[in-house]
C-alpha positions as CSV (number, residue, x, y, z in Angstrom):
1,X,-2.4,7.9,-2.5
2,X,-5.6,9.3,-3.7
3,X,-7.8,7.7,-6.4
4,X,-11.7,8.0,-7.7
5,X,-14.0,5.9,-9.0
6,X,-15.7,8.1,-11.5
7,X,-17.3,5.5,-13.8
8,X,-18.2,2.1,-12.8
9,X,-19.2,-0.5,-15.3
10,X,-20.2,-3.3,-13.0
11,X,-23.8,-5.1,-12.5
12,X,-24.1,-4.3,-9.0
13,X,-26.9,-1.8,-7.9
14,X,-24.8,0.8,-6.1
15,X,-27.9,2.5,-5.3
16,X,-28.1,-0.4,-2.6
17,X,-25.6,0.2,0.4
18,X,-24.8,-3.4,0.9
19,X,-23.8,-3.4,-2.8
20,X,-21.5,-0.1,-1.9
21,X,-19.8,-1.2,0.8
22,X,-19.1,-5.0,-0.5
23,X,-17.7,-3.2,-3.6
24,X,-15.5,-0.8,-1.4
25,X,-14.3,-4.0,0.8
26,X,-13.4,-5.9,-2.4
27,X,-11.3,-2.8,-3.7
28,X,-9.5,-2.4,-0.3
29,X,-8.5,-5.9,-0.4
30,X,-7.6,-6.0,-4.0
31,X,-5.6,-2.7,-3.4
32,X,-4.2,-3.8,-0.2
33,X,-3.0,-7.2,-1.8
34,X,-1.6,-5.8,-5.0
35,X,0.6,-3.2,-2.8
36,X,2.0,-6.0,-0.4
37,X,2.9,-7.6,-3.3
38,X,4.7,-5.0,-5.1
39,X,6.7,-4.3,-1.5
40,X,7.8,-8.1,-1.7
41,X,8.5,-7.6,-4.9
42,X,10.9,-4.8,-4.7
43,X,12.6,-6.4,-1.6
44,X,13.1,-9.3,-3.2
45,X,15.0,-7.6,-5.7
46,X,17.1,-4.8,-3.8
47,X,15.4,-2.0,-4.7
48,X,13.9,1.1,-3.0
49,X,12.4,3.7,-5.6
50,X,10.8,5.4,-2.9
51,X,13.8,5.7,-0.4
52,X,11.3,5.0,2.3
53,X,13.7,3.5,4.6
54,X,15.2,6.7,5.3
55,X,12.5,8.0,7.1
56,X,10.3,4.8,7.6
57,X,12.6,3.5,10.2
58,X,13.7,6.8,12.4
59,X,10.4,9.2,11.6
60,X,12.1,11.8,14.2
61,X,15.6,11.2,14.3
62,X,18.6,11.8,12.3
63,X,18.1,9.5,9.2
64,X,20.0,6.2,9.5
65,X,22.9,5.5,7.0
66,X,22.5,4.2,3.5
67,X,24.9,1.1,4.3
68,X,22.7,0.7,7.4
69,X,19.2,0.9,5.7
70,X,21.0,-1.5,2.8
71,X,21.1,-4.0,5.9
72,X,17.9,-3.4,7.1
73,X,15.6,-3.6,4.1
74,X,15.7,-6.8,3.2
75,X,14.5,-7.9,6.8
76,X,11.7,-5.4,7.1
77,X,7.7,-6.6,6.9
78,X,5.6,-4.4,5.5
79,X,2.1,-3.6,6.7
80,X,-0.3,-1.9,4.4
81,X,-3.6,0.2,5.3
82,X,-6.3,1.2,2.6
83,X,-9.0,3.0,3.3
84,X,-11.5,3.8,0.9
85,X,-14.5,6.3,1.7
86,X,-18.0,6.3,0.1
């Protein structure tokens, strides 16, 4: 996923790197929360818009089944990565 801040509306000096960067950690972590959450979410209620389980679980091998991957979702735990860039 991509994303920009073009506009920011805060009171934080973001002329002052340690105002940046604690800015940029408190997005990572809001984004990286909110995502985990929206994984449990759709787990939690059978549901896999994105079909990642197909390729999630065999990158370079045949794709597993769909009665397989119905077996294996609900078991799966999820680790999510942002990185945001100044």
């Amino acid at each position: 996923m991509y994303a920009r801040l073009v506009e920011y509306q805060g009171d934080r000096y973001l002329g002052d790197t340690n105002n940046l960067l604690q800015l940029q950690s408190e997005i990572e972590n809001f984004l990286k929360e909110r995502t985990t959450e929206l994984l449990q979410k759709m787990q939690k209620w059978d549901v896999d818009p994105l079909s990642m389980g197909y390729v999630a679980l065999h990158p370079f091998s045949k794709p597993i089944s769909g009665e397989e991957w119905q077996k294996t979702k609900r078991s799966l735990n999820y680790q999510v990565k942002v990185e945001a860039n100044t």
